[in-house]
C-alpha positions in Angstrom: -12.6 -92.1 93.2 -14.5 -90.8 96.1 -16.1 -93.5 98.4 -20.0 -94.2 98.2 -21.2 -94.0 101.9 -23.4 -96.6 103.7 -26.5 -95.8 104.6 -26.1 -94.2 108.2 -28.3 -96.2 111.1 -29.5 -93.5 113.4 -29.0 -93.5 117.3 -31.9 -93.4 119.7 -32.5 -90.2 121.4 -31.0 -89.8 125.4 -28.1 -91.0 127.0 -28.4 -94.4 126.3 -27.0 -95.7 122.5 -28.4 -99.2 121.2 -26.0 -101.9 121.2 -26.1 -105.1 119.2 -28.9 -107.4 120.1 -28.3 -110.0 123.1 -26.1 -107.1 125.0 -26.7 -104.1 127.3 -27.0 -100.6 125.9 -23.9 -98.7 126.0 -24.5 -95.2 128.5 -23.7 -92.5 127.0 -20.0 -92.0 128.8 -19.4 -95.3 126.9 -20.5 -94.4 123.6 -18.2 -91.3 123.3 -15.1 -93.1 124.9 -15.8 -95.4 121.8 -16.4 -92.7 119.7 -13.5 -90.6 120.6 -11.5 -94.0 120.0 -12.4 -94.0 116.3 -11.6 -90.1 115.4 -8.3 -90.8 117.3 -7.5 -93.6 115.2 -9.1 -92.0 112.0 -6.5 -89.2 113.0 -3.7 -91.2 113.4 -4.0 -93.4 110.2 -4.7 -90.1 107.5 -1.5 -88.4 109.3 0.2 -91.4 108.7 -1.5 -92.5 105.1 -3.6 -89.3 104.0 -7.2 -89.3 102.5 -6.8 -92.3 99.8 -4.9 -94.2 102.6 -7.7 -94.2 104.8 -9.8 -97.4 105.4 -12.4 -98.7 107.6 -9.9 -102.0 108.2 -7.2 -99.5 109.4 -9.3 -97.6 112.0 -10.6 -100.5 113.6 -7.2 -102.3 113.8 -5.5 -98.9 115.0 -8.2 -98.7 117.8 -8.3 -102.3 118.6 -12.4 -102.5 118.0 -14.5 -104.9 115.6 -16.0 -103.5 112.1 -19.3 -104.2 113.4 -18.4 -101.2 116.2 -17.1 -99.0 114.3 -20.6 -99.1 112.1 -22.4 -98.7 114.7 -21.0 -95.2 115.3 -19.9 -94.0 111.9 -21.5 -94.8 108.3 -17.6 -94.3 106.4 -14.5 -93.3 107.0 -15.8 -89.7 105.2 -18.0 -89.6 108.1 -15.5 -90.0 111.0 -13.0 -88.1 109.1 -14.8 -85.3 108.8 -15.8 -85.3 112.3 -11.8 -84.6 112.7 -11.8 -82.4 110.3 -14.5 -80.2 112.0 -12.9 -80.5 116.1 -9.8 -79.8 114.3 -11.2 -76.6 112.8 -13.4 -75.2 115.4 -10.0 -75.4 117.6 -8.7 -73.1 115.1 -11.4 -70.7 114.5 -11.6 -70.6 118.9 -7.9 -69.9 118.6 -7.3 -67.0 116.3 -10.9 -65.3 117.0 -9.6 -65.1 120.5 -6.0 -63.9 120.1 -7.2 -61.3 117.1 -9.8 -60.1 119.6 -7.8 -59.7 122.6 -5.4 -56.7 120.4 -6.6 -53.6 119.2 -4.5 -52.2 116.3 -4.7 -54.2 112.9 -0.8 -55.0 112.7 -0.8 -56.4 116.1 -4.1 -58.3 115.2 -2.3 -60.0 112.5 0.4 -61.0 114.4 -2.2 -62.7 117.5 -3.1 -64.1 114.3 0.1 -65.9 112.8 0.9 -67.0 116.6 -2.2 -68.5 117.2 -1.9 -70.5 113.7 1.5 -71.5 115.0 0.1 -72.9 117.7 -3.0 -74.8 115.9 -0.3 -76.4 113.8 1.7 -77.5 117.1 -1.4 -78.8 118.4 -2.3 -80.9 115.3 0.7 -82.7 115.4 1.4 -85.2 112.9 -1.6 -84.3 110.7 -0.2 -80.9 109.9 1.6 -83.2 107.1 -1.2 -84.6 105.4 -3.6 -81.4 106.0 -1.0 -79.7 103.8 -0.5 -82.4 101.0 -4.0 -82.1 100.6 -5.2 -79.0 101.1 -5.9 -78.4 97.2 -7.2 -81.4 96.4 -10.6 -81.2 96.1 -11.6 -84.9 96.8 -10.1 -84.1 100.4 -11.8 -82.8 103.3 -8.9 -81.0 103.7 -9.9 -78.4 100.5 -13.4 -78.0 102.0 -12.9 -77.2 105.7 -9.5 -74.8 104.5 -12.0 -73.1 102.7 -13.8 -72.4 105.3 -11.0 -70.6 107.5 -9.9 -68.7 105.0 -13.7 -67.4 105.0 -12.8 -67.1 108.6 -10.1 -64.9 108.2 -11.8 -62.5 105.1 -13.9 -61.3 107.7 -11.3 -60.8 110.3 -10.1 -58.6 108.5 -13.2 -57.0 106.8 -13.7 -56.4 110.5 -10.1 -54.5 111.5 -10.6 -52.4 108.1 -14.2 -51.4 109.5 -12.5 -50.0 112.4 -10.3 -48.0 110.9 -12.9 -46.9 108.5 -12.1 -48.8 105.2 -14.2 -51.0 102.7 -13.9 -54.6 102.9 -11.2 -56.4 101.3 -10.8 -58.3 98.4 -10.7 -62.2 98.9 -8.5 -62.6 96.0 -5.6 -61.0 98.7 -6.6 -62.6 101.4 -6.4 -66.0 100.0 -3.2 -65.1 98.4 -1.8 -64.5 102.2 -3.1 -67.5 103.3 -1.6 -69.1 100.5 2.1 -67.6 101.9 1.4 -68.3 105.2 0.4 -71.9 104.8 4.0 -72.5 102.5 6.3 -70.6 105.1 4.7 -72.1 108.0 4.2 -75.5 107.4 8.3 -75.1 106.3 8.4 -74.2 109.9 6.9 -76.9 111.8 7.7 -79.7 109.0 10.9 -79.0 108.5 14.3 -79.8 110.3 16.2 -76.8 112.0 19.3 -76.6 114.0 18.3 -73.2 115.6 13.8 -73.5 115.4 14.1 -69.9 117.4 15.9 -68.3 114.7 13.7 -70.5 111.9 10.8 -68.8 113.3 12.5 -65.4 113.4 12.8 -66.0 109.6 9.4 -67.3 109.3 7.6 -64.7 111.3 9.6 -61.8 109.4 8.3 -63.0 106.1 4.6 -63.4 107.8 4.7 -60.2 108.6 6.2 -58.8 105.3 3.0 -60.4 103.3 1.0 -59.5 105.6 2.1 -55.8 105.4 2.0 -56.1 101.1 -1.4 -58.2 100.6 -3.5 -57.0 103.7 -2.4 -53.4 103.6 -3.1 -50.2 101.3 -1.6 -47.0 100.8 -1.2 -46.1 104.5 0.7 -49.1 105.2 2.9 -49.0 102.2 3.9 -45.3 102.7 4.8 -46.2 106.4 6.4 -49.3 105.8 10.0 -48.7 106.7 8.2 -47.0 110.3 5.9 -50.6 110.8 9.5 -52.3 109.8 11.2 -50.9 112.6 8.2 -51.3 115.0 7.8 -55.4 114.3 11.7 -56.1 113.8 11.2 -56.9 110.2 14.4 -56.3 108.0 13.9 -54.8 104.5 16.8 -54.5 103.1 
């Protein structure tokens, strides 16, 4: 059952956050080292444990501070975690608006794409595990802030079909790529391969092959032996 949150205590304005009573304010260097202690370990403990793992008890041990300081900072673990979830995500957004924006034709844009996701998922770490066991599970905050990029990546490529003159697309096929993406990717970086440059060859070739079914239209289809050959995708 989902938690019920403690009423939040809000922090005074400025640089300075109030301490207990009896000791110095922290500054304001202070107060994010502490903060940035407690998303670390909230990070740590829901890779290791997931969403229903997570506990106030944990954090606090796994960052080596007292219950009382981790209140001070955060009303509930929902609180901190989403905090993580929302850095985590932002980094993600930065990532792919930045690598689809840097190419110009709408094949090459979804490939800045998949290779910026890869390297989200390496950046994660171990939370890529628990990001994807919960993903669909809508008591997570995983569900909510996945929803979120894939509304991310509907108008990335509303955008690329404007260029080229076409209506936008239906999120029902964009989701559904997501959906393939997520499976063959997290494969990627959560399974165990002998050869991970040939694993991603394999991965990146079936990418590419949803991308080239669920993102593209008539054009695309009729020429997709030609965009094959141009991305080094096998079809037979």
């Amino acid at each position: 059952m989902p938690r019920t949150p403690r009423a939040s205590v809000p922090e005074p304005p400025g640089n300075r956050a109030r301490g207990r009573v009896g000791r110095p304010p922290k500054t304001y260097v202070e107060t994010e080292e502490l903060r940035g202690r407690i998303k670390a370990a909230a990070a740590k403990v829901f890779a290791e444990r997931g969403y229903h793992g997570l506990a106030v008890e944990a954090i606090v041990q796994e960052a080596s501070l007292s219950r009382p300081t981790f209140y001070r900072y955060f009303a509930n673990v929902d609180e901190v975690l989403n905090q993580v979830f929302t850095e985590v995500h932002a980094r993600l957004v930065q990532d792919v608006r930045a690598a689809v924006g840097s190419v110009s034709d709408p094949i090459g844009k979804v490939e800045a794409g998949l290779l910026a996701w890869r390297g989200w998922c390496e950046w994660v770490g171990p939370m890529l595990g628990s990001i994807y066991a919960e993903m669909h599970n809508a008591m997570s905050p995983a569900y909510h802030h996945r929803n979120s990029v894939i509304a991310l990546i509907v108008a990335e490529v509303d955008a690329a079909y404007a260029q080229i003159g076409r209506g936008k697309i239906s999120r029902l096929l964009v989701e559904t790529f997501v959906v393939g993406v997520e499976h063959l990717g997290y494969q990627y970086h959560l399974g165990s391969h002998a050869d991970k440059a040939q694993a991603w060859a394999e991965t990146r070739k079936a990418m590419l092959r949803l991308a080239i079914g669920m993102l593209g239209a008539r054009p695309e289809w009729r020429a997709a032996a030609l965009l094959a050959d141009q991305l080094g995708i096998d079809l037979d």
